[in-house]
C-alpha positions as CSV (number, residue, x, y, z in Angstrom):
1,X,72.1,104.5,53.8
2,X,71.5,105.0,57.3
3,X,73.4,107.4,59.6
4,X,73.4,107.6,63.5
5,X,71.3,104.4,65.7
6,X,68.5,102.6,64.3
7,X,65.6,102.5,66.7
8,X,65.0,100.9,70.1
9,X,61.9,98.7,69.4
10,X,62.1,96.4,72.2
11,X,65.2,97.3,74.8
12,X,63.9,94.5,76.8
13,X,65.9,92.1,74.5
14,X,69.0,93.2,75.3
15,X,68.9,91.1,78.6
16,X,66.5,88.8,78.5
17,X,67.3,85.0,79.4
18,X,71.1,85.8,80.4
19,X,72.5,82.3,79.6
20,X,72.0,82.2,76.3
21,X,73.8,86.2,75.8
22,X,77.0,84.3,77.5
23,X,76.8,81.2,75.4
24,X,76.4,83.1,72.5
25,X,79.2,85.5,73.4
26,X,81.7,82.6,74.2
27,X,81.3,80.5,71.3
28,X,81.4,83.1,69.0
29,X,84.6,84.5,70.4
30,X,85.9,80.4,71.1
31,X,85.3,80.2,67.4
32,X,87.4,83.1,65.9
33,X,90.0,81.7,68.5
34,X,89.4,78.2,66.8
35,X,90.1,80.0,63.5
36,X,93.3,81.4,64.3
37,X,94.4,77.8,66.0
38,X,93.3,76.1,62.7
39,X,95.5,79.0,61.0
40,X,98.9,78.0,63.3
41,X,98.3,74.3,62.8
42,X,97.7,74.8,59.1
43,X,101.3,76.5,58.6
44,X,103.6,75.2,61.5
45,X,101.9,71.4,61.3
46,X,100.9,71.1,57.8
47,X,97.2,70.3,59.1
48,X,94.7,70.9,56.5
49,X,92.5,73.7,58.4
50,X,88.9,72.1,59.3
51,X,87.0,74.4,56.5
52,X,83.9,72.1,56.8
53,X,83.9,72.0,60.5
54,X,84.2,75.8,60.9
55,X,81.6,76.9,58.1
56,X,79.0,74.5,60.1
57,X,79.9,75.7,63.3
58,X,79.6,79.4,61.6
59,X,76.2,78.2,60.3
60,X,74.4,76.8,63.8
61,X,75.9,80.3,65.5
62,X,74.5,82.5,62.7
63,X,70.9,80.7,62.5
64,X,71.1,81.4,66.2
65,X,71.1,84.9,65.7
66,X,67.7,85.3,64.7
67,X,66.0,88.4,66.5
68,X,63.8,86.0,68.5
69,X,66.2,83.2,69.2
70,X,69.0,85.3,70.6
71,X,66.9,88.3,71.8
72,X,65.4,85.5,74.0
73,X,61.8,86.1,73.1
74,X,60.8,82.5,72.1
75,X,59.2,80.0,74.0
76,X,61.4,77.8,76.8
77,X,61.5,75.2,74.4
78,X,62.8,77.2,71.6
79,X,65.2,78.7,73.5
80,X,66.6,75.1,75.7
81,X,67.2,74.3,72.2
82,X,68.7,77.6,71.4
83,X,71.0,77.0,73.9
84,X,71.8,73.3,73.4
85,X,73.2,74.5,69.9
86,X,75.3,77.1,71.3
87,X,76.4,75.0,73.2
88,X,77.5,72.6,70.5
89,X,79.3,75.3,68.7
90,X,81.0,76.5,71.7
91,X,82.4,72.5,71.9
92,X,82.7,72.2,68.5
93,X,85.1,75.4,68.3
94,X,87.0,74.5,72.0
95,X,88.1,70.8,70.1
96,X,89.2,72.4,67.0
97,X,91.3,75.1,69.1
98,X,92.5,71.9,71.3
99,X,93.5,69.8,68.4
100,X,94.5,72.8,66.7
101,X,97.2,73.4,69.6
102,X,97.9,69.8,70.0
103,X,99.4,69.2,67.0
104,X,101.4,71.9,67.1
105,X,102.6,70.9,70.7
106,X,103.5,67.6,68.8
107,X,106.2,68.9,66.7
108,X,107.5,71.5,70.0
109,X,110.8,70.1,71.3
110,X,109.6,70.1,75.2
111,X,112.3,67.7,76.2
112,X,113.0,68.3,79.8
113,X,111.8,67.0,83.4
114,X,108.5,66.9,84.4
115,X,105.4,68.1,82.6
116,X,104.8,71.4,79.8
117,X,102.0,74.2,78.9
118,X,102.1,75.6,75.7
119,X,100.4,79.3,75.8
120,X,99.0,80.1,72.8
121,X,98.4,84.4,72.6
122,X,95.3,85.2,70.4
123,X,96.5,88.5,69.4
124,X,98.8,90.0,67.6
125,X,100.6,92.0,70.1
126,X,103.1,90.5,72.8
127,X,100.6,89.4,75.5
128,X,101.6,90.2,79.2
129,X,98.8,89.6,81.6
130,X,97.9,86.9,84.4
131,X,96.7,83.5,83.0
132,X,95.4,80.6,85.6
133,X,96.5,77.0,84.7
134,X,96.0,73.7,87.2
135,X,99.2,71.5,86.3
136,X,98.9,67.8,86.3
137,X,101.1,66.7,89.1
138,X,100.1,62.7,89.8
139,X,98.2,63.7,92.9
140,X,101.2,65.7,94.9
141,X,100.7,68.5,96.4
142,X,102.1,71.5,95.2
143,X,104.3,73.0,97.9
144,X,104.6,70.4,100.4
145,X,106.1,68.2,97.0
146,X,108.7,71.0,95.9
147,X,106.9,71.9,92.5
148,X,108.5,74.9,90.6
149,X,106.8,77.0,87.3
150,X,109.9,77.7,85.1
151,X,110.1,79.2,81.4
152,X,111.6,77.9,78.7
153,X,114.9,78.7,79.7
154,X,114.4,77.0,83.2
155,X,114.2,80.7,84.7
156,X,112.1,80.5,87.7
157,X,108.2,81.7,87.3
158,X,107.2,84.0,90.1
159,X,103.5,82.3,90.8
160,X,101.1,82.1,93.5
161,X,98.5,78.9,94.9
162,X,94.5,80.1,94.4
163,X,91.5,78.2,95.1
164,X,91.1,75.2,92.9
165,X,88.0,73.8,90.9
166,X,87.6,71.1,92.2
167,X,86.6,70.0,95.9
168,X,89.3,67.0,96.9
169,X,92.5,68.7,97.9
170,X,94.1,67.4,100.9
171,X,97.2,68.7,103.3
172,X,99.9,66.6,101.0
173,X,97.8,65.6,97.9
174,X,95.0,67.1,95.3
175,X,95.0,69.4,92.0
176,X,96.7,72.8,93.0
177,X,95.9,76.2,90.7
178,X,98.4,79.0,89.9
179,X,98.2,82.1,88.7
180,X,100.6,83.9,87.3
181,X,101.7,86.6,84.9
182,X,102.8,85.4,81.1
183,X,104.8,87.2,78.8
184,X,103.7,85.8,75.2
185,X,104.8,86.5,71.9
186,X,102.0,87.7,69.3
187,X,99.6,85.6,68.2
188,X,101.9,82.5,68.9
189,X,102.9,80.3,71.6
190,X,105.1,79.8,74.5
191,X,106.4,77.0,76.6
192,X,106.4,77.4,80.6
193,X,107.6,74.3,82.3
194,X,106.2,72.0,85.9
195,X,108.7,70.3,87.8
196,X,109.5,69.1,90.9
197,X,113.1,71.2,92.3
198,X,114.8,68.0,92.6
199,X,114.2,66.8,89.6
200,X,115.7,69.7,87.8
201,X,119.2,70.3,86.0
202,X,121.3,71.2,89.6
203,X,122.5,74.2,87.1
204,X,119.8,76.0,86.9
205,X,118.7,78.4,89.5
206,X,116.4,77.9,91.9
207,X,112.9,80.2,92.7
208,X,113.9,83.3,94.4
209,X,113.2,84.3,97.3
210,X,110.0,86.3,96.6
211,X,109.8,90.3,97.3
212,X,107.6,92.1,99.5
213,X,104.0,92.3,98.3
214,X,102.6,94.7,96.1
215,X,98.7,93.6,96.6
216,X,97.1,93.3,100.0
217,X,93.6,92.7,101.4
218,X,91.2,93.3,104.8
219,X,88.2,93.1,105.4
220,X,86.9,95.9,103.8
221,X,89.8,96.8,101.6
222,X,92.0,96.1,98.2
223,X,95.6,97.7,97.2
224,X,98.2,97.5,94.6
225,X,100.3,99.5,93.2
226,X,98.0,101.5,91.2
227,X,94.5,101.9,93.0
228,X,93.4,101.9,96.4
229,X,89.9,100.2,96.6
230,X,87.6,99.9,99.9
231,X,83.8,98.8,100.2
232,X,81.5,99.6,102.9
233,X,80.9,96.9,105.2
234,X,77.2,96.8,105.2
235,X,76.2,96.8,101.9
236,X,79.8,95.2,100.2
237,X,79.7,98.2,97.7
238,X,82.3,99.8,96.7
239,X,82.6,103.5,98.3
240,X,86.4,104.1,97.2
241,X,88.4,103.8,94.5
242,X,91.6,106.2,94.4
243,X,93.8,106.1,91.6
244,X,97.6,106.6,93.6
245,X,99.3,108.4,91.5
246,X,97.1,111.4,91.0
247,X,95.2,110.9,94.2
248,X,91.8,111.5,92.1
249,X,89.2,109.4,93.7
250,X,86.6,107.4,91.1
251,X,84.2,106.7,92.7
252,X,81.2,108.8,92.8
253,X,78.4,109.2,96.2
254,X,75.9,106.4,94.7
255,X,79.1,104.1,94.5
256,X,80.0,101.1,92.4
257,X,78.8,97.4,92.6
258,X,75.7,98.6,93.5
259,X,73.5,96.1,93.4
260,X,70.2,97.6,92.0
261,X,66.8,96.0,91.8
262,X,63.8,97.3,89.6
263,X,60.2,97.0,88.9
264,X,59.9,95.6,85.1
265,X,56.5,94.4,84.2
266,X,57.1,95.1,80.4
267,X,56.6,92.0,78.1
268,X,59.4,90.0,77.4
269,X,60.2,92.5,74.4
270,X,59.7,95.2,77.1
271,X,57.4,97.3,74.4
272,X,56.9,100.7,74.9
273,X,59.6,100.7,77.6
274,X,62.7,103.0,76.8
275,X,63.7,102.6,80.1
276,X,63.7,100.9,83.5
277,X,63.8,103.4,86.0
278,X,61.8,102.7,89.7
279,X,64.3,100.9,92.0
280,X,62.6,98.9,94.6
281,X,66.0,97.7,96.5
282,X,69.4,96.5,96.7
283,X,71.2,93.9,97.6
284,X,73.0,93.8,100.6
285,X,73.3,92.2,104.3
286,X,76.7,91.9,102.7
287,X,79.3,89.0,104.2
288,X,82.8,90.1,103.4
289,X,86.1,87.5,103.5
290,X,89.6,87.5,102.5
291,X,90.3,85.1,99.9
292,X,94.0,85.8,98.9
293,X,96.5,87.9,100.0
294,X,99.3,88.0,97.7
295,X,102.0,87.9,96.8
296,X,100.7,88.4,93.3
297,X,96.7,88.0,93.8
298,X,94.3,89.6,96.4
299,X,90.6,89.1,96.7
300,X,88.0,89.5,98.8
301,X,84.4,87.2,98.2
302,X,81.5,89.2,98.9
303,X,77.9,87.9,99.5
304,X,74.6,89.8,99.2
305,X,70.9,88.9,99.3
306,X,67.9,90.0,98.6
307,X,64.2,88.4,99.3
308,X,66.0,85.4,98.9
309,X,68.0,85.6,96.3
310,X,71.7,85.6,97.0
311,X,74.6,87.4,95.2
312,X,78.5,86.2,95.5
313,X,81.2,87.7,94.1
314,X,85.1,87.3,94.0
315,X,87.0,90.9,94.3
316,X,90.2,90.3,92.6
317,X,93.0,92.7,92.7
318,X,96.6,91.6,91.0
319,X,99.9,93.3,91.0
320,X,100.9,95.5,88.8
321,X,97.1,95.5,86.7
322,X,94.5,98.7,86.5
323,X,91.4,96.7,86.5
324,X,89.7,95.2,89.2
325,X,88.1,91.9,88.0
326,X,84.7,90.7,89.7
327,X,83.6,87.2,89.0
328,X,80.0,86.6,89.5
329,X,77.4,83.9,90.9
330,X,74.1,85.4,91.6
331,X,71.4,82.9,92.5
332,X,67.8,84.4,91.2
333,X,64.6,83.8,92.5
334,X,62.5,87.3,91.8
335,X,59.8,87.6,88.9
336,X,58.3,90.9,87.3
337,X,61.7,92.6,88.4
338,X,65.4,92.9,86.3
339,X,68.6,93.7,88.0
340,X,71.3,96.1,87.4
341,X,74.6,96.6,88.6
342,X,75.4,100.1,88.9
343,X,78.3,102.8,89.4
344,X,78.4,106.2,90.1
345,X,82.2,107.4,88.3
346,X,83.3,111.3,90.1
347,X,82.7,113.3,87.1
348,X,81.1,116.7,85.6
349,X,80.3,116.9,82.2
350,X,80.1,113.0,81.9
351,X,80.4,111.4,78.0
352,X,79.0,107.4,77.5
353,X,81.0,105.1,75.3
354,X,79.8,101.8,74.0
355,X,81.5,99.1,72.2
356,X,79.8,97.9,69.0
357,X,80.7,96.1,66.3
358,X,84.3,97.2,64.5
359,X,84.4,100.4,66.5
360,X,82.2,102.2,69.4
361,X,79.3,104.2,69.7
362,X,78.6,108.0,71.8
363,X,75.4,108.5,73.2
364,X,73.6,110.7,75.4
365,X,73.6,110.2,79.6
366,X,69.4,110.4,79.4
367,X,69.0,107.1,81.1
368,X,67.6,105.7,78.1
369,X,68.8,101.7,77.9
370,X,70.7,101.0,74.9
371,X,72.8,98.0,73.5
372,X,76.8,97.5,74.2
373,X,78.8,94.6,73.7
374,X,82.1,93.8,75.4
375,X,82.3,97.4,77.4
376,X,81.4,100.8,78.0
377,X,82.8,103.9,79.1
378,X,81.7,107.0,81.3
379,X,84.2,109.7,81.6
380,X,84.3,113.2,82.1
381,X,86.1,116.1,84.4
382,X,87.7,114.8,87.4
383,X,85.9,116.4,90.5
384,X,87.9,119.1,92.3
385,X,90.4,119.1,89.3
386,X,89.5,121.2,86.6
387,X,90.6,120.3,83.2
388,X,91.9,116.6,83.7
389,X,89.8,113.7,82.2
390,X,89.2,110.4,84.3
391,X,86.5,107.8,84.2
392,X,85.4,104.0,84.5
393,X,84.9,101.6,82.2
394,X,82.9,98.3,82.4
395,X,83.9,94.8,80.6
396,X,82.1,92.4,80.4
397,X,82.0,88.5,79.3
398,X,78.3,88.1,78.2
399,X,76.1,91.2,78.9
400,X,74.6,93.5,76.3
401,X,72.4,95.6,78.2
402,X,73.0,99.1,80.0
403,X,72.0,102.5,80.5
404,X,73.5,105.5,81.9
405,X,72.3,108.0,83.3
406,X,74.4,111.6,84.1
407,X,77.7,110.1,85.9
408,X,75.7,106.5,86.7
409,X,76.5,103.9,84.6
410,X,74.4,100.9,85.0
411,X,74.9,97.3,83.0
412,X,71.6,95.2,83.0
413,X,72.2,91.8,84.7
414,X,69.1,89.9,84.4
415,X,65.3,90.0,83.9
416,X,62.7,88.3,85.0
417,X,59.4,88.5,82.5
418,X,57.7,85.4,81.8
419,X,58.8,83.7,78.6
420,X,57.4,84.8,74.9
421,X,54.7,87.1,77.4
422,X,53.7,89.7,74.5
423,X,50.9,92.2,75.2
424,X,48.1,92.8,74.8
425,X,48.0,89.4,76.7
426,X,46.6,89.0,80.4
427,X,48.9,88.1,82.4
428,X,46.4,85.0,84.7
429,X,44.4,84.0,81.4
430,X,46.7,81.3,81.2
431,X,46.8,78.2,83.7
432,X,50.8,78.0,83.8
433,X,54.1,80.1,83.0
434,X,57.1,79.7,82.6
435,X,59.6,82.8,84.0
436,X,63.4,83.7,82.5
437,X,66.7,84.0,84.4
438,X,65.5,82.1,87.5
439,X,68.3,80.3,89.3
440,X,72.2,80.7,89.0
441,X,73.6,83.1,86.8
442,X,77.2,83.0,86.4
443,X,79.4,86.3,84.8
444,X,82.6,88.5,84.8
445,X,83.0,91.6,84.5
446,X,85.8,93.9,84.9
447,X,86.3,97.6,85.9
448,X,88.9,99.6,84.9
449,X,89.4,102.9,85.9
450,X,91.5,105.5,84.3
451,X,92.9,109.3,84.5
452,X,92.8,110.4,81.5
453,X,91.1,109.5,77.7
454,X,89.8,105.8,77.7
455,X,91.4,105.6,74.2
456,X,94.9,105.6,75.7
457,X,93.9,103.4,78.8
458,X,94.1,100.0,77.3
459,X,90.3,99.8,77.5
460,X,89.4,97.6,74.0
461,X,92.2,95.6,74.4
462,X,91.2,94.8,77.8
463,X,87.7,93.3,77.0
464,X,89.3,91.8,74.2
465,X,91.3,89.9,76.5
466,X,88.8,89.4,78.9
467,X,86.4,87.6,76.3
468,X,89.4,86.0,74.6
469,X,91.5,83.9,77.4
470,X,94.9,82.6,76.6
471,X,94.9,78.7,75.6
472,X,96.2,76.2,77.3
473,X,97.8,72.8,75.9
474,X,99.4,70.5,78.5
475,X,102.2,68.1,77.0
476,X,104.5,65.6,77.7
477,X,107.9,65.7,77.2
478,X,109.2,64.9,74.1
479,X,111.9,66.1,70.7
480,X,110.6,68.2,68.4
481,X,111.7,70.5,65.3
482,X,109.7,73.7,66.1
483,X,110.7,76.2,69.1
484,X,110.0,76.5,72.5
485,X,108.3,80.3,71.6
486,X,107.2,81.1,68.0
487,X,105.2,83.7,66.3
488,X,103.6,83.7,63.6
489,X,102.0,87.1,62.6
490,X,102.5,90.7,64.6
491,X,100.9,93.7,64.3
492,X,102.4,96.7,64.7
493,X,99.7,99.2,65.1
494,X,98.6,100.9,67.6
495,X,94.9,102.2,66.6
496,X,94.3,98.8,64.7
497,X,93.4,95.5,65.6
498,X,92.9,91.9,64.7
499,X,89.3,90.8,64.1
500,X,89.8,87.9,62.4
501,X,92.7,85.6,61.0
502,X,91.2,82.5,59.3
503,X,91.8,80.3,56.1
504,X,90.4,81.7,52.9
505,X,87.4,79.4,52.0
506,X,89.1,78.9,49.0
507,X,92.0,77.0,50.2
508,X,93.9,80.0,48.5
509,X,96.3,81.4,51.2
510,X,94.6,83.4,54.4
511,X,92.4,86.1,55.5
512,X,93.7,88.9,57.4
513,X,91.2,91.3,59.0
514,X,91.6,94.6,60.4
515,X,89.4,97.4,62.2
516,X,90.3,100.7,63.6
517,X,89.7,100.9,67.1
518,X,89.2,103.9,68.5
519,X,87.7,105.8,65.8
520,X,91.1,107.8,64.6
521,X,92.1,105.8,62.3
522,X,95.9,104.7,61.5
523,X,98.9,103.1,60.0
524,X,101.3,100.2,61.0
525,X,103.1,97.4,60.1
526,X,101.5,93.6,59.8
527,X,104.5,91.0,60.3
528,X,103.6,87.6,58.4
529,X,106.2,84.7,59.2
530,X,108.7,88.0,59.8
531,X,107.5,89.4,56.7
532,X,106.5,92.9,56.7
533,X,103.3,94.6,54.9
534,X,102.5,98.3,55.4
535,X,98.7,98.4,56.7
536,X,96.5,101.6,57.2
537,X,92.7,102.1,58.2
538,X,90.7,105.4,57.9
539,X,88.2,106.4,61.2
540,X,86.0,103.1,61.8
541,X,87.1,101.2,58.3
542,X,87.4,97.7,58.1
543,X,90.4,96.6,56.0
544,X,90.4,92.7,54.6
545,X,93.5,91.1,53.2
546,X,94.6,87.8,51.5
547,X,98.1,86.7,52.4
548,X,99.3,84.0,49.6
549,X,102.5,82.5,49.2
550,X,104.6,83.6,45.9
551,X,107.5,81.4,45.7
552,X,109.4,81.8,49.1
553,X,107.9,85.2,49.6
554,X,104.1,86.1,51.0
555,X,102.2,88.4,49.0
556,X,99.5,90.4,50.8
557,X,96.1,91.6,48.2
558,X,93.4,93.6,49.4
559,X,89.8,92.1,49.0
560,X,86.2,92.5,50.1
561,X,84.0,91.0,53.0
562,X,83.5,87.6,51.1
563,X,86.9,87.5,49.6
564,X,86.4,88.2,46.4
């Protein structure tokens, strides 16, 4: 039995070869999505679940956890093929999740004009939170073509035009992308309608006229109605963040989105490194420019460089939300040096938190690097106001890397070693190498300040939902026996959550699984096709159930790991 951390052989794998931490991140979390899908279609399609598909999948992503493979130690052949089989289980997953959702959209009754979107919620709590969606409009522009977002009921969608994907929009024609806020019910679907006004019922109401903006953006600045958030204009860091209604500011003299660089000429394992601490610059020269302005999204897109390498980023700020997301293209060319992106939170007596595995792990703020997974945590006493607890948190969608260090938190970006480079080789003795994370690297993270305990400040759900997006399924118009909204499990829990919801491998009924979450422990209800079953789970236990039908009636059986 082991208590507290194993040991930190080799922190350099924690970063090394970015792509294939991302690809391994989304396709595991695309294929517990997938799961849940094939779970839906099983029970509201009759669908057989793809059990062969989904133990495959399983297989290639679990081979591809090897300490070499995804530590990304091997050779660049190894690992191109590394990530050409993530990447296979990351499409293999996305089609059963699409087919999953399209057959389920089959039997939805989305008679009515123009085109549908079923959102499918992978939780089970009601969802409310911004989703992005490019309907298919035959060519016409958005606006200039009189294009409305209603729900189910035809009530008017209060949306806004953003930037889309693709590079052949014209003044009257093109692909337009919304964003706006969803309300979803848990771990089911709802149906949000595309139409053009005139084509509408002449009963129902038109969009209203929209109310004064809670976001707003300058040059150097982002508001809602929750933070205040400014950068300096020189280096595109951010110097401010207040939260508005205590007036505590966050952010701490050595800022956040700082942009570090560092020496690192460890091996590709980084051996006998336990940390990575001589900065030799940062990135800045920073170009700053207003990208939206509301009424329901501001940004700002910030460029950086350094010794050629260049950094963008897209600021996003939305009304109503406590995080401020920042999306990520950083364009590499340095070798023998890794990157960080660090933040400096206002706050004596600073504490770390860091997500791992069914629950999260304290550990000391000696700079030492040290693995997290979807986020981490630095909070303490607010400066200049004794006895009230604030801090920041950091999610992200593919990094596993950090350290912190006193009240800066830093998340490891990239390194730039050459590949499988072990000592006690010399680095020259041989005629040709080939170096990781050169090029584009593309991320998210998201930072989400807080007065008061992370615990109660949404912090695991909101990595959740940042590594777990809403689906989409477009559909056509058409009758249907199920709903326009459905649910088919809830859980009422508050320190519990959802890490799995799959068909037994048996083919006998489904697994259910549950984790604490913050390390408290605590009891709830779990809501199965409207059926209740009393749950519980002590401080960081994992709790696995079989739900089987008995008659009419579900009947919910504790079990182990493997079902048994």
């Amino acid at each position: 039995m082991v208590s507290g951390e194993l040991q930190y052989p080799a922190v350099g794998c924690y970063t090394a070869v970015s792509a294939l931490k991302r690809i391994h991140r989304q396709a595991e979390c695309r294929l517990l999505t997938a799961e849940r899908l094939a779970t839906q279609a099983e029970v509201w399609a009759g669908a057989p679940a793809p059990r062969e598909q989904l133990d495959a999948l399983w297989h290639d992503l679990c081979f591809n956890q090897f300490h070499d493979i995804l530590g990304g130690t091997c050779i660049k052949v190894a690992t191109d093929e590394a990530l050409a089989a993530l990447g296979r289980v990351l499409h293999g997953a996305t089609e059963i999740a699409d087919d999953a959702g399209r057959l389920i959209g089959a039997r939805v009754d989305t008679q009515g004009p123009g085109g549908s979107v079923l959102l499918f919620n992978p939780f089970p709590e009601p969802f409310a939170g911004y989703v992005e969606y490019e309907p298919w409009t035959d060519w016409q522009g958005w606006e200039d073509n009189g294009w409305q977002l209603t729900d189910e009921a035809g009530q008017p969608v209060a949306h806004q035009l953003i930037e889309a994907d693709a590079a052949l929009a014209g003044p009257r024609w093109g692909i337009s992308r919304l964003v706006f806020r969803a309300e979803l019910p848990p771990l089911g679907y709802r149906l949000y309608r595309f139409a053009r006004a005139e084509d509408a019922p002449r009963d129902l109401p038109r969009s209203p006229e929209a109310p004064p903006s809670p976001v707003r953006a300058d040059a150097t600045s982002l508001e809602n109605e929750h933070l205040a958030v400014t950068l300096d204009p020189a280096s595109g860091a951010i110097v401010s963040c207040v939260d508005k209604a205590s007036g505590l500011e966050l952010v701490g003299p050595g800022g956040w989105n700082v942009g570090q660089v560092l020496e690192d000429t460890s091996d590709t394992w980084s051996h006998q490194v336990q940390s990575y601490e001589n900065v030799v610059g940062t990135f800045g020269e920073a170009s700053i420019t207003v990208a939206d302005t509301g009424p329901l999204q501001a940004s700002l897109l910030v460029e950086r460089s350094y010794q050629g390498s260049t950094w963008l980023q897209q600021l996003i700020l939305r009304a109503g939300e406590r995080q401020l997301i920042v999306r990520n293209w950083l364009h590499w060319q340095g070798r023998w040096q890794m990157v960080k992106l660090a933040f400096d939170v206002a706050v004596d007596s600073p504490a770390s938190a860091h997500d791992a595995p069914f629950g999260w792990v304290p550990r000391p703020c000696n700079g030492a690097e040290v693995p997290t997974h979807m986020w981490m945590d630095v909070s303490g006493e607010a400066r200049g106001r004794p006895g009230q607890t604030a801090g920041l948190a950091v999610l992200n969608d593919g990094k596993y890397g950090c350290d912190v260090r006193e009240s800066m938190m830093r998340l490891s970006i990239l390194r730039s070693s050459p590949y499988a480079y072990h000592i006690p080789h010399i680095i020259g003795t041989k005629q040709r190498y080939d170096w990781i994370d050169q090029g584009l690297q593309e991320f998210t993270v998201a930072l989400v300040p807080h007065v008061g305990d992370w615990r109660d400040a949404g912090v695991v759900q909101a990595a959740r939902a940042l590594n777990y997006p809403v689906t989409a399924i477009t559909t056509h118009s058409h009758a249907g026996s199920l709903p326009a909204q459905a649910s088919l499990l809830e859980l009422e829990a508050g320190e519990l959550e959802l890490t799995a919801l799959k068909p037994a491998d048996d083919g006998d009924g489904y697994i259910v699984r549950l984790a604490d979450r913050h390390g408290r422990g605590g009891a709830g209800t779990l809501r199965w096709l409207g059926q209740a079953f009393p749950v519980a789970c002590r401080p960081f236990e994992v709790v696995t159930l079989r739900l089987t039908r008995q008659g009419e009636a579900w009947r919910a059986q504790a079990c182990d790991l493997l079902e048994r």
